[in-house]
C-alpha positions as CSV (number, residue, x, y, z in Angstrom):
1,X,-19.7,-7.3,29.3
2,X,-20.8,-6.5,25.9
3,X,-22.7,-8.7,23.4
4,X,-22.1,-7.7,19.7
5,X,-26.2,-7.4,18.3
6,X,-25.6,-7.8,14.9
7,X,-28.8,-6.9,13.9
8,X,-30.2,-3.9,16.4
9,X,-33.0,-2.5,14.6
10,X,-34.6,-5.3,13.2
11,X,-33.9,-5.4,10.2
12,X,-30.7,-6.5,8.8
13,X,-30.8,-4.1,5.4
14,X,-31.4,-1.1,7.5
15,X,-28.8,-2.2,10.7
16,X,-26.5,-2.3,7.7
17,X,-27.5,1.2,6.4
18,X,-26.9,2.4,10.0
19,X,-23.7,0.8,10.6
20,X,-22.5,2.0,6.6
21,X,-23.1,6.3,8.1
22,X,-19.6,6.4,9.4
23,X,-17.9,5.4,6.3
24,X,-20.6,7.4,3.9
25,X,-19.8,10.9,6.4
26,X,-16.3,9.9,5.5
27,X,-16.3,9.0,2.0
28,X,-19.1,12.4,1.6
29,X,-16.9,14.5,3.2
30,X,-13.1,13.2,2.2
31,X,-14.5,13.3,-1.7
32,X,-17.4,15.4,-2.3
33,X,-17.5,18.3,0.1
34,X,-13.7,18.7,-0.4
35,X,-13.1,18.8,3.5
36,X,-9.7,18.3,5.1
37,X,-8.9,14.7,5.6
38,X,-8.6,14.7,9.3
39,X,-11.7,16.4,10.0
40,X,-13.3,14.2,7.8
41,X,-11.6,11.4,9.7
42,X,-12.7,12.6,13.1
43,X,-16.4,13.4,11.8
44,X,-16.6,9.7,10.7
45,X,-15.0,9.2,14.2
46,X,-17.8,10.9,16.2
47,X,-20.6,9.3,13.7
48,X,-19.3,6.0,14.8
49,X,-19.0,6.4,18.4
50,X,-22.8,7.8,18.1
51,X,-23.6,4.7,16.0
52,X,-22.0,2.4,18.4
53,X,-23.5,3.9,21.7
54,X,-27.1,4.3,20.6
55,X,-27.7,2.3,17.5
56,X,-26.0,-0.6,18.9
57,X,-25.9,-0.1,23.0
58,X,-21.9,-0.1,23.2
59,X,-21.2,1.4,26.4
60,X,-19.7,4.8,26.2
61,X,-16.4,4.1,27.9
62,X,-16.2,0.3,25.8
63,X,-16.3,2.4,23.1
64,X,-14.2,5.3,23.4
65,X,-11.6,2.2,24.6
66,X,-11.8,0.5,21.3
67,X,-10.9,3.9,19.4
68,X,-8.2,4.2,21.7
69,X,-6.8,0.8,21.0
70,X,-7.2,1.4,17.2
71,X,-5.0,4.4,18.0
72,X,-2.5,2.1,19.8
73,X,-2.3,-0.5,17.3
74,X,-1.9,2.5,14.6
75,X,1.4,3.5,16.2
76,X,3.0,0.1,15.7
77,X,1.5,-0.7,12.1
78,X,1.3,2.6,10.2
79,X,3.4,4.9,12.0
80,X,6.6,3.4,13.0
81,X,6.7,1.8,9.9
82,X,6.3,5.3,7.9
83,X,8.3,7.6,9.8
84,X,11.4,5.0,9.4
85,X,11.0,4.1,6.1
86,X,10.6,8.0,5.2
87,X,13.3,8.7,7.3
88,X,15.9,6.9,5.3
89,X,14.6,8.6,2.1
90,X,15.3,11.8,3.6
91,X,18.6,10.8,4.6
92,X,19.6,9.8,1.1
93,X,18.2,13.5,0.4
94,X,19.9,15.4,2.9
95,X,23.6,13.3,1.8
96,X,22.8,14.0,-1.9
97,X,22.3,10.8,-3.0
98,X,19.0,10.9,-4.1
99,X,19.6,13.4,-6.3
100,X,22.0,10.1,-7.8
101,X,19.6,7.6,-7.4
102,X,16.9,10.0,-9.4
103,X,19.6,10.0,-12.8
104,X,20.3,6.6,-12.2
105,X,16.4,5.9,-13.0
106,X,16.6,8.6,-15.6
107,X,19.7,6.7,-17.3
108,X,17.2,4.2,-18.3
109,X,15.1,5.8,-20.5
110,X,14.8,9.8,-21.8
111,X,11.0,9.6,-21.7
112,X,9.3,10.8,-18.2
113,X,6.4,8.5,-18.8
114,X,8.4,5.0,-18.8
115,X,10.5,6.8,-16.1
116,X,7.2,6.9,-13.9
117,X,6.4,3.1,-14.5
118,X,9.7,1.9,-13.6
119,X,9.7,4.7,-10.3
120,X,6.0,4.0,-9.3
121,X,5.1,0.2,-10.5
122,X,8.1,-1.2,-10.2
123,X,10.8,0.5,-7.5
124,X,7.4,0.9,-5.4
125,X,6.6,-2.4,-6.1
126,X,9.8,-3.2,-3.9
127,X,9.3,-1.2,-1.4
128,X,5.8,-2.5,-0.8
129,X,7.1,-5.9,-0.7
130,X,9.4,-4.7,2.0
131,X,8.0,-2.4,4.1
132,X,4.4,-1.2,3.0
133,X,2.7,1.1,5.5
134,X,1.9,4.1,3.0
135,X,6.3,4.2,2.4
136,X,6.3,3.6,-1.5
137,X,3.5,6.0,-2.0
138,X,5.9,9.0,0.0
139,X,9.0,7.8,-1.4
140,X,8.0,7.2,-5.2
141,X,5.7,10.4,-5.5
142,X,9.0,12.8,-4.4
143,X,11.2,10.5,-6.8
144,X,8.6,11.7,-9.5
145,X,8.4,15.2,-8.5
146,X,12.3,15.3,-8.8
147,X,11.9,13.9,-12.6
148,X,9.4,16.5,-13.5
149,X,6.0,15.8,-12.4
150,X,3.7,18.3,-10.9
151,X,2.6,17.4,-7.1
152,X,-0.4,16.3,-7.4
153,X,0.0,14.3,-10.6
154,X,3.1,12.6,-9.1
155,X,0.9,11.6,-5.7
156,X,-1.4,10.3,-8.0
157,X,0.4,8.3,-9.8
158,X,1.7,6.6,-6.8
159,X,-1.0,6.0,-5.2
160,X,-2.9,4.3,-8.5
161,X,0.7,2.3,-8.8
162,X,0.2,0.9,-5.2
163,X,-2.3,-1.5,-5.7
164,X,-0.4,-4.4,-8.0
165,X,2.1,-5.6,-5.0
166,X,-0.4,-4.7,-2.0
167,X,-1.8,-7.7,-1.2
168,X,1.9,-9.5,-1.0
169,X,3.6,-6.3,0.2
170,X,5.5,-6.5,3.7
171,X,7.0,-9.9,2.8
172,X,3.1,-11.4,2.5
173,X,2.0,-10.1,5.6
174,X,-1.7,-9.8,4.4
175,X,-1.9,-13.2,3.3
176,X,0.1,-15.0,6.6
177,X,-2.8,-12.8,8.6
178,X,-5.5,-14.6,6.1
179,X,-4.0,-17.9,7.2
180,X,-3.8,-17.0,10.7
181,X,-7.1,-15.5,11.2
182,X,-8.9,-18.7,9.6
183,X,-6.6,-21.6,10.5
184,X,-6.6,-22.8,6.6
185,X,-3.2,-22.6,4.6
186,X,-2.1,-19.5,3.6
187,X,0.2,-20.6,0.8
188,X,-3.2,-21.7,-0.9
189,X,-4.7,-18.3,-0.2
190,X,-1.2,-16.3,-1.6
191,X,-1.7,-18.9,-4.8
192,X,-5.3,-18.0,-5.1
193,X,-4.9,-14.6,-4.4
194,X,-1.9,-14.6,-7.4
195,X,-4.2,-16.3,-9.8
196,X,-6.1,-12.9,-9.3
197,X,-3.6,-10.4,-8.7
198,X,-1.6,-11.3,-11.3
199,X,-4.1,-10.4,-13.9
200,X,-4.6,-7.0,-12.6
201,X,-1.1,-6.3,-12.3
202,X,-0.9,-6.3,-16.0
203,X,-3.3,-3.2,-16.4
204,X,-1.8,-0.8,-13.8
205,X,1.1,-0.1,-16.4
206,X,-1.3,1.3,-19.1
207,X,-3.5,3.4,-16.4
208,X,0.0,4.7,-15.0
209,X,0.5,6.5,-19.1
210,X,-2.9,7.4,-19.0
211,X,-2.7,9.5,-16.0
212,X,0.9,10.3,-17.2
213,X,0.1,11.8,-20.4
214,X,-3.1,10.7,-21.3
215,X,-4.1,9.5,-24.8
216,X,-0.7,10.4,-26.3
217,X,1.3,8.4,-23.3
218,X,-1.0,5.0,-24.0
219,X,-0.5,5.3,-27.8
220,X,3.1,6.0,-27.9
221,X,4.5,4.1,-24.4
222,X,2.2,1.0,-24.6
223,X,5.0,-1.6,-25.3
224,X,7.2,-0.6,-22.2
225,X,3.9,-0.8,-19.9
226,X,2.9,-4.2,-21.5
227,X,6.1,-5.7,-21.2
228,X,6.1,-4.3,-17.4
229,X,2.9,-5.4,-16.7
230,X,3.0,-9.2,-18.3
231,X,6.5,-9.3,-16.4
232,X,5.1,-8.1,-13.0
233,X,2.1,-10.5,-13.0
234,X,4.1,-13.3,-14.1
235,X,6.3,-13.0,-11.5
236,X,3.9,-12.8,-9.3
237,X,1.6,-15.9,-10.5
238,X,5.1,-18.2,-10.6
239,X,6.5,-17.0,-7.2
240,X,2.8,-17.1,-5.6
241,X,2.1,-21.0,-6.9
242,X,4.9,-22.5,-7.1
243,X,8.1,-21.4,-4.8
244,X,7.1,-18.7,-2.1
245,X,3.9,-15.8,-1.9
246,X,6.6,-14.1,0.4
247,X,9.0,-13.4,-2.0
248,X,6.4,-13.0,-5.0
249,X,6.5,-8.6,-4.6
250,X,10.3,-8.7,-4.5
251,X,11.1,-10.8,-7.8
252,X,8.0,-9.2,-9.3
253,X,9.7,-5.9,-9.4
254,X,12.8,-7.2,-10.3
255,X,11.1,-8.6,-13.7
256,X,9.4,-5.7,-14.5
257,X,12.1,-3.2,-14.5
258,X,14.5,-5.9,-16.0
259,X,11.6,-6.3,-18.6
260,X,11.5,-2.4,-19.7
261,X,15.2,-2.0,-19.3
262,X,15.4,-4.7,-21.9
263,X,13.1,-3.6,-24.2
264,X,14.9,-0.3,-23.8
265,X,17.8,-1.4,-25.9
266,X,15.9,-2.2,-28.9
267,X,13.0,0.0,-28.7
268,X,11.8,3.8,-27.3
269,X,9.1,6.0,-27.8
270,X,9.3,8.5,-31.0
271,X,9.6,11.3,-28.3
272,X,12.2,9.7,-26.7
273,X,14.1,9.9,-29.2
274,X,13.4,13.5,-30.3
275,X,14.7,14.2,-26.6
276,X,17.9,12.7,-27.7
277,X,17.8,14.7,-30.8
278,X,17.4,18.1,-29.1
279,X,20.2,17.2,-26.6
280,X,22.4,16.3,-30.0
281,X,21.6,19.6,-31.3
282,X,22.4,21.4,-28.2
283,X,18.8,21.7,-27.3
284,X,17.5,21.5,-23.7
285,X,17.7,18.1,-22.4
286,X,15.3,15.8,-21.4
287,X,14.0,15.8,-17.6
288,X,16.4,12.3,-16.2
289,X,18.5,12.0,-19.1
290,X,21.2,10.1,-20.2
291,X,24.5,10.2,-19.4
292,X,26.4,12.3,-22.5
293,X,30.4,13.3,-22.4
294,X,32.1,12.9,-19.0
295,X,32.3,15.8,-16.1
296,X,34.4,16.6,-13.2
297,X,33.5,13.8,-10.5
298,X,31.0,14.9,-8.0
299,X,32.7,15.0,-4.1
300,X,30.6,16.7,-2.0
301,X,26.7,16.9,-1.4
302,X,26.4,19.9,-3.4
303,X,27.9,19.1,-6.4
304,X,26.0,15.5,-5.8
305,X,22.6,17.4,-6.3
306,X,24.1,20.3,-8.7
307,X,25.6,18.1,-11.2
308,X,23.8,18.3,-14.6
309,X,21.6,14.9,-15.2
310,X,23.9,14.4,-18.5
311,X,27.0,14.1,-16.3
312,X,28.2,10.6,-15.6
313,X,28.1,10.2,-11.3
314,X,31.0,8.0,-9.9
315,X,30.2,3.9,-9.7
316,X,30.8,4.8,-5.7
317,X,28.2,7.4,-5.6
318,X,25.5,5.2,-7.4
319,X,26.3,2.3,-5.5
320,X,25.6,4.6,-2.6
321,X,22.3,6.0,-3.6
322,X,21.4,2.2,-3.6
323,X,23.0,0.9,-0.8
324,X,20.2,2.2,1.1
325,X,17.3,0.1,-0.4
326,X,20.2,-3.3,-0.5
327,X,20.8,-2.8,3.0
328,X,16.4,-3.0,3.2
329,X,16.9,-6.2,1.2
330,X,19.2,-7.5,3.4
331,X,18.1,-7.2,6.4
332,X,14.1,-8.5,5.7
333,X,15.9,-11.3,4.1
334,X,17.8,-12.4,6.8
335,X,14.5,-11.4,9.1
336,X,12.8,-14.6,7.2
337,X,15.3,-17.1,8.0
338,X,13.7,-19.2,11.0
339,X,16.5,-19.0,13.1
340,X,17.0,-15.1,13.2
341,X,13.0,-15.1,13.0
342,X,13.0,-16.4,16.5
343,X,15.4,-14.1,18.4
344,X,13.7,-11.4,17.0
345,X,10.4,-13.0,18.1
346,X,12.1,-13.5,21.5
347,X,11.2,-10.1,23.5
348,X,7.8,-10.2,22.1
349,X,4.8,-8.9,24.7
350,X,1.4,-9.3,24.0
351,X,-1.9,-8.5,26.4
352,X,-5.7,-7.6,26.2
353,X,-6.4,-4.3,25.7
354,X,-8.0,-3.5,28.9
355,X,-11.5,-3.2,29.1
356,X,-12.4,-4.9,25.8
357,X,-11.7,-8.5,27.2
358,X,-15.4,-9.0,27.8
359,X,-16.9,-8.3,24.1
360,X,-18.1,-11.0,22.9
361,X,-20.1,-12.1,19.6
362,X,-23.8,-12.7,19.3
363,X,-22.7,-16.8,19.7
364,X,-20.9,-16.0,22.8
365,X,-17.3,-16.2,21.7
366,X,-14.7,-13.6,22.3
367,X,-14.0,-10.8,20.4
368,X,-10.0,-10.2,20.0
369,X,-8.5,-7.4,21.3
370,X,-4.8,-8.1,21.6
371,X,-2.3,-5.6,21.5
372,X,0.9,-7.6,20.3
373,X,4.2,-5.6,21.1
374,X,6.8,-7.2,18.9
375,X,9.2,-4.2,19.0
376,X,12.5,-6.3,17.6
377,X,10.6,-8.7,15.0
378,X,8.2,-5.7,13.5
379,X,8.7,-4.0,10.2
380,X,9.1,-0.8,11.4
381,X,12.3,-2.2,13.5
382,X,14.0,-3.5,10.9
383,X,13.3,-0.1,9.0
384,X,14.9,1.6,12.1
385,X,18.2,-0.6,11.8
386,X,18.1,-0.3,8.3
387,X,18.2,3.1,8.7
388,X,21.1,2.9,11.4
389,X,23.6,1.4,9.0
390,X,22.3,3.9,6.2
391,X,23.7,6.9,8.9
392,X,27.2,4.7,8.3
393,X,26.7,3.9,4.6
394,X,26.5,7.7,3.9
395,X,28.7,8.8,6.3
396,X,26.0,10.9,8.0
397,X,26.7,12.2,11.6
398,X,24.4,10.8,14.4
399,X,23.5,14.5,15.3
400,X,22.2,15.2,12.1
401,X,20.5,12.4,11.4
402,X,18.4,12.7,14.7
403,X,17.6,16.3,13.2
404,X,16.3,15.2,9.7
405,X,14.1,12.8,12.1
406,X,12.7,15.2,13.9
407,X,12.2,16.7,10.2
408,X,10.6,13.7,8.7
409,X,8.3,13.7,12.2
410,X,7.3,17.3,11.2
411,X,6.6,16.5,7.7
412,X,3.6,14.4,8.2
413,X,2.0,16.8,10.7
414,X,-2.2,16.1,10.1
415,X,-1.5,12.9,9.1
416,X,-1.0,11.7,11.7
417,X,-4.2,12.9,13.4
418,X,-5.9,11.8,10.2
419,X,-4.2,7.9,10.7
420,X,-5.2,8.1,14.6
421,X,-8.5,9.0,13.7
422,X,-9.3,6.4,10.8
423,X,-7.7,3.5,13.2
424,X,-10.2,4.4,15.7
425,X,-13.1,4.3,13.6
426,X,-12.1,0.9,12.0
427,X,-11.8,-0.4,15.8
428,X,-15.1,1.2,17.2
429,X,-16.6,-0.2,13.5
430,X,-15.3,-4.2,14.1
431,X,-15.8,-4.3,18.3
432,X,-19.4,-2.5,18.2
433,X,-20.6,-5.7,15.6
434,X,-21.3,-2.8,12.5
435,X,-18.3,-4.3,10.2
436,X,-19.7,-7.9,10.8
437,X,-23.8,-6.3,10.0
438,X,-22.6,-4.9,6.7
439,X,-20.6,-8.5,5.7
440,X,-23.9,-10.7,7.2
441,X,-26.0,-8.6,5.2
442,X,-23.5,-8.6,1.6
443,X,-23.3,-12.3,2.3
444,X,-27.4,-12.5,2.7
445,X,-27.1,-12.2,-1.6
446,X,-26.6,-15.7,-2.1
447,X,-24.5,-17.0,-5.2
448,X,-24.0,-13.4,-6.1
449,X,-22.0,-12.6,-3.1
450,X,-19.0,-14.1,-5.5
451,X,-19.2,-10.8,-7.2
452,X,-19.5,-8.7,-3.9
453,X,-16.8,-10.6,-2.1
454,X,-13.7,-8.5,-3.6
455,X,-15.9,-5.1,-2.1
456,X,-15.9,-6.9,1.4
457,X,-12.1,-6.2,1.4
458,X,-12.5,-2.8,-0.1
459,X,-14.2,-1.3,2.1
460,X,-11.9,-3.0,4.9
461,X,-9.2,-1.6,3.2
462,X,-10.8,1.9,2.6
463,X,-11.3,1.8,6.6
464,X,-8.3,0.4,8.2
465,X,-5.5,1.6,5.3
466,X,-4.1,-2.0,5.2
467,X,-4.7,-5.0,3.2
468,X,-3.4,-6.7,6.4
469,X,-6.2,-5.3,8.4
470,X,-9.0,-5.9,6.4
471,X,-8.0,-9.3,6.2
472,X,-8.2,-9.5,9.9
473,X,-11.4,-8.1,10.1
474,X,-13.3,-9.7,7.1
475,X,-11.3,-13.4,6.8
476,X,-13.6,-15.1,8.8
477,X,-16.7,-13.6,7.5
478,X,-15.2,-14.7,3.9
479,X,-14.9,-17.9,4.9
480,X,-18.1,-18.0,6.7
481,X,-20.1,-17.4,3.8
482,X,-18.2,-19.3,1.3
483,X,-19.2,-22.6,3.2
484,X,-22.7,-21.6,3.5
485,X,-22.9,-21.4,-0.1
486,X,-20.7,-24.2,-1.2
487,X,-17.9,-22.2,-2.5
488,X,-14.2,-22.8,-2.7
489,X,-13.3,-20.9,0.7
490,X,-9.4,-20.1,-0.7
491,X,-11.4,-18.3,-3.6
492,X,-12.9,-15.8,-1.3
493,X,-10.4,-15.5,1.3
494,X,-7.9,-14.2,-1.5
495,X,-10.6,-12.0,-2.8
496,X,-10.8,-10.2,0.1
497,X,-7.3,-9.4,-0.5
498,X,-7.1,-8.9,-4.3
499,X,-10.7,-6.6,-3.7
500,X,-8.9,-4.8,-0.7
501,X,-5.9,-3.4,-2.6
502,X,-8.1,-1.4,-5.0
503,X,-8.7,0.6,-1.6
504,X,-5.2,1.3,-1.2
505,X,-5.2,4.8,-3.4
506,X,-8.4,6.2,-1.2
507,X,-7.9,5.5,2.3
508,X,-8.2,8.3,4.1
509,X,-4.4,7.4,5.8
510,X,-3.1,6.7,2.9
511,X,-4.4,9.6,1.0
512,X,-3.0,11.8,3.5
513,X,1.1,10.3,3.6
514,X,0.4,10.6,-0.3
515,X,-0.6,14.3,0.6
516,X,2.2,15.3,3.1
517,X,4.8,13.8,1.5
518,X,4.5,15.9,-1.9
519,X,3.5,19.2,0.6
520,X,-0.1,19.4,-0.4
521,X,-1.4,18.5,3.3
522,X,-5.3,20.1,2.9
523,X,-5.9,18.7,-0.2
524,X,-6.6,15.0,0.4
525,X,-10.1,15.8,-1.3
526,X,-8.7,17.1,-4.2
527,X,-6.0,13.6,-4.8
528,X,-9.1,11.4,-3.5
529,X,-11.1,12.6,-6.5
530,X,-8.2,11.9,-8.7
531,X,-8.3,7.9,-7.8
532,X,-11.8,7.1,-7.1
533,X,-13.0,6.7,-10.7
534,X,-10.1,4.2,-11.2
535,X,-10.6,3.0,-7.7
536,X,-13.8,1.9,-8.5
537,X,-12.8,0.4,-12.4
538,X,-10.2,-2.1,-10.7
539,X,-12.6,-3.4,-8.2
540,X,-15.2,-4.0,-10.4
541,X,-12.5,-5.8,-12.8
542,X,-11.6,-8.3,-9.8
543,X,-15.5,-8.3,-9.0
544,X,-15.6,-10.0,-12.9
545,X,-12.9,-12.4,-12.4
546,X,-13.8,-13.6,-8.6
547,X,-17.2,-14.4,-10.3
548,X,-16.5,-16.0,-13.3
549,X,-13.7,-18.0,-10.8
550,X,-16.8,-19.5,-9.0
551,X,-18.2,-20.8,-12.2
552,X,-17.4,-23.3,-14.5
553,X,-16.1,-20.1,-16.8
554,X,-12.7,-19.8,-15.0
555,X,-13.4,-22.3,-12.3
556,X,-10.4,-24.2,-13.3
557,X,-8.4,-21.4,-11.8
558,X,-10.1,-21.7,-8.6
559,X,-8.3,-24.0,-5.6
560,X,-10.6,-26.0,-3.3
């Protein structure tokens, strides 16, 4: 049996310096001495297994167990979601319908910059709310490659785009885990956590031009990024309070691209339209442009991929290259209904991981370690069968397919070590007692910790990769302190998610799908410098607004 000592040195500021080392090797290593993300990953690893064994008296064997486990759990909630979702992008690829799906996107505007906000905010937006895992961030940053980008820019961008739909992506899985893990309602925490959200949903837009093209992009594309942005958040802040947080990602998209595509008609950037001009006078077009006089219809894969992006594709073809994400759609819908919910929830298994049934907290309850095995209800299933019916969809043979899987298995290579690696050290982190040292000691700040709160889920989500999982780690500890200091406790249960998604664009797991998917594998320190400054602006935005939400400022927005 272990007993979690929360406070092994005797001091709580300096047990919470001791049990910060692993993610300060990380974050020293991933960012500032430019080192490879999985050996920065295992370094943090073997920090925290040190950490654990002699800072806090973890047995050895407990603890190389709990870094095991996180390994386990890794395989169901990053990786089998990933490699599927993936996976059908690079079956769309390999059929030539992406190539279709790319100059369908570019149809909609001639200018690369409001190409990348409708690609990265909004069509990543809906694959969050779907599927999540680190898939929007692989699928959008090769959709921005193929419209011009360079690598790294294009990762960039959608990693910074992530954040807006995170903490409602995988059909509100973060906030259903809030609820869960604290027995309070989690449709108050998704309306709370949309009365946040929403707000900074609004801002990713303009940041996305910045990085784009820098001052030039903000001063010339603002109006398509405000009307994505106040469309995005609104959808968000209606769906989230008053019908479903579920379904709040899914319609959010939908009314941001239906937002720029309307202001599209009646308005486009000045070098849009010199684009246009260039293509009138026989110039070189513009990277995704529109469709101009018709061509030969396209009737195999290569003349899918060859034809010109100012050739009209067949209604067939484009219904095609979007039949994949419909049939995503679909099936997640149908997941939700109750009825279908519970067969799927039927062959579900779940056990103790062996060996960690006996941690227990400094009070003497247990610490969880379940393993929960629900192969036909879990995202990475559906993803699977989604991907089945794409095979039929785009008439791909079963042969090949299994061949571009192996492909999409090869692609990630390091990653995956680097995923195994940062799911371990979350694990050894939460069973050893150091993630509940560093939030005892951030809640020892008293009234202030309304400011600190949002960080509590940053760093969770900076450790674990998921909104999900930081909520799983930190909800109670959120709640905790919110009733020792009178606080509304749906205020800083949904800060922990709103502060966690800021974390999305430099987890180490995350940072490195980003990485593989746009061939750059080795330079995770290089993209992690890229995001950090604006990492660090959005959280200390939500930092603001949780604060001011605890006092009489913008306490009105705050539910009790």
């Amino acid at each position: 049996m272990y007993v979690q000592d929360l406070d092994p040195t005797g001091s709580l500021t300096l047990s919470a310096l001791l049990a910060a080392l692993p993610l300060v090797v990380l974050l020293v290593l991933l960012g500032g001495l430019r080192v490879k993300a999985h050996w920065s990953g295992l370094a943090a690893l073997a920090t925290a297994v040190g950490v654990a064994v002699l800072g806090y008296g973890m047995p050895l064997l407990t603890t190389l167990d709990a870094a095991v486990f996180g390994m386990a759990l890794s395989c169901l909630l990053i990786l089998w979601i990933t490699f599927n979702a993936i996976w059908i992008y690079n079956l769309t690829v390999d059929s030539g319908h992406f190539a279709v799906l790319r100059r369908a996107f570019g149809a909609v505007s001639d200018d690369r910059r409001i190409q990348a906000v409708i690609i990265a905010f909004a069509f990543g937006a809906l694959l969050e709310s779907l599927a999540g895992g680190g898939a929007p961030i692989a699928v959008c940053a090769v959709m921005l490659i193929a419209i011009g980008f360079s690598p790294m820019r294009a990762a960039t961008l959608a990693l910074v785009a992530n954040t807006a739909p995170v903490a409602f992506g995988g059909m509100g899985n973060p906030i259903t885990i809030m609820g869960s893990v604290t027995g309070l309602s989690a449709d108050d925490f998704g309306a709370m956590t949309g009365r946040q959200t929403a707000l900074l949903a609004v801002l990713v837009p303009f940041i996305l031009l910045w990085i784009a093209d820098g001052r030039r992009g903000l001063r010339e594309a603002w109006p398509a990024a405000l009307a994505g942005g106040v469309a995005f958040g609104l959808g968000q802040f209606l769906l989230s309070n008053f019908f479903s947080y579920r379904l709040c990602d899914i319609f959010a998209a939908l009314f941001a691209a239906g937002a720029i595509l309307g202001l599209n008609r009646v308005w486009r950037p000045r070098i849009a339209e010199d684009s246009e001009n260039r293509i009138r006078r026989g110039g070189p077009p513009a990277t995704g442009g529109a469709a101009a006089s018709p061509q030969p219809r396209a009737t195999t894969v290569q003349s899918l991929v060859e034809r010109p992006d100012d050739a009209p594709d067949r209604r067939a073809d484009v219904l095609a290259a979007f039949a994949p994400y419909l049939i995503v759609v679909a099936l997640f819908s149908l997941a939700q209904i109750p009825a279908v919910r519970e067969v799927l929830d039927a062959p579900t298994v779940s056990w103790t991981w062996p060996g960690l049934g006996e941690i227990t907290r400094p009070d003497g309850s247990p610490v969880a370690a379940e393993y929960r095995l629900n192969w036909g209800s879990a995202t990475g299933t559906l993803l699977f069968a989604s991907g089945l019916l794409t095979m039929a969809v785009l008439r791909i043979r079963p042969g090949r397919a299994l061949r571009i899987y192996g492909d999409t298995f090869r692609q990630f290579g390091w990653a995956v070590l680097t995923i195994f690696a940062v799911f371990a050290l979350s694990y050894v982190m939460n069973l050893s007692g150091m993630i509940s040292t560093l939030g005892l000691w951030l809640a020892g700040t008293g009234a202030f910790f309304a400011f600190l709160s949002p960080v509590v889920g940053w760093f969770g989500v900076a450790v674990t990769g998921t909104d999900a999982g930081s909520n799983a780690l930190f909800g109670g500890l959120q709640i905790t302190a919110a009733r020792e200091l009178g606080a509304s406790e749906y205020l800083f249960g949904a800060a922990n998610s709103s502060g966690g998604v800021m974390a999305k664009m430099i987890s180490p797991q995350n940072l490195a799908i980003g990485a593989a998917s746009v061939d750059l594998v080795g330079r995770e320190g290089d993209l992690f410098r890229r995001v950090f400054g604006w990492s660090v602006v959005l959280l200390l935005a939500m930092c603001l607004l949780v604060y001011l939400q605890s006092t009489p400022v913008l306490g009105w927005m705050t539910i009790y």
